[in-house]
N, C-alpha and C positions, 0 to 999 in steps of 0.2 A: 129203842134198841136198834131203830132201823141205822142201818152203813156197819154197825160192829163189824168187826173180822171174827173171822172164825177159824181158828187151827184143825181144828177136826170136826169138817164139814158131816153130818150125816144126811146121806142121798132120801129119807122121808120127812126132812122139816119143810124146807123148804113150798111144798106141796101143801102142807099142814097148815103151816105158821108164818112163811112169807120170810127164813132165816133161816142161812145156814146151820146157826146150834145155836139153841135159844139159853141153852147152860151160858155158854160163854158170851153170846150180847147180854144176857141178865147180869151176869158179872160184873161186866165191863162198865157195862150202864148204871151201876150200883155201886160201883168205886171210883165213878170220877172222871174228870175229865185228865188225859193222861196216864188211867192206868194202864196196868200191863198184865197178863195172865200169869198167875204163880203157877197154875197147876192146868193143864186145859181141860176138855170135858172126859169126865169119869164114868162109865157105865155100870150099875150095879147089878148085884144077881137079880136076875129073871128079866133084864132090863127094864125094871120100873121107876128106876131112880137113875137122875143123872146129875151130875157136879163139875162145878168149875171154880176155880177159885182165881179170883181176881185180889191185886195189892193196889192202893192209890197212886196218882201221878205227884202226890204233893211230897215236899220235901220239910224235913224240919230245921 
């Protein structure tokens, strides 16, 4: 996941985890080389949950 970008940095990963949003390098890292963010990271109620949705770089 290391180099991902991150759309929506949050300022305690980093510190944590070594990554700006670890929602959205898992993503990214999970879809491919070439993907690209469908959706970027989602915070849920009480923030214990977060999401990102990532689409493949491949073409059919």
């Amino acid at each position: 996941m290391a180099g991902q970008p991150a759309q929506t940095p949050s300022p305690r990963q980093p510190a944590r985890y070594g990554r700006l949003s670890v929602a959205e390098a898992a993503a990214l890292a999970a879809a491919g080389p070439g993907a690209r963010l469908l959706h970027p990271r989602i915070i849920g109620p009480g923030q214990r949950v977060t999401l990102a949705l990532a689409v493949t770089g491949e073409t059919e």
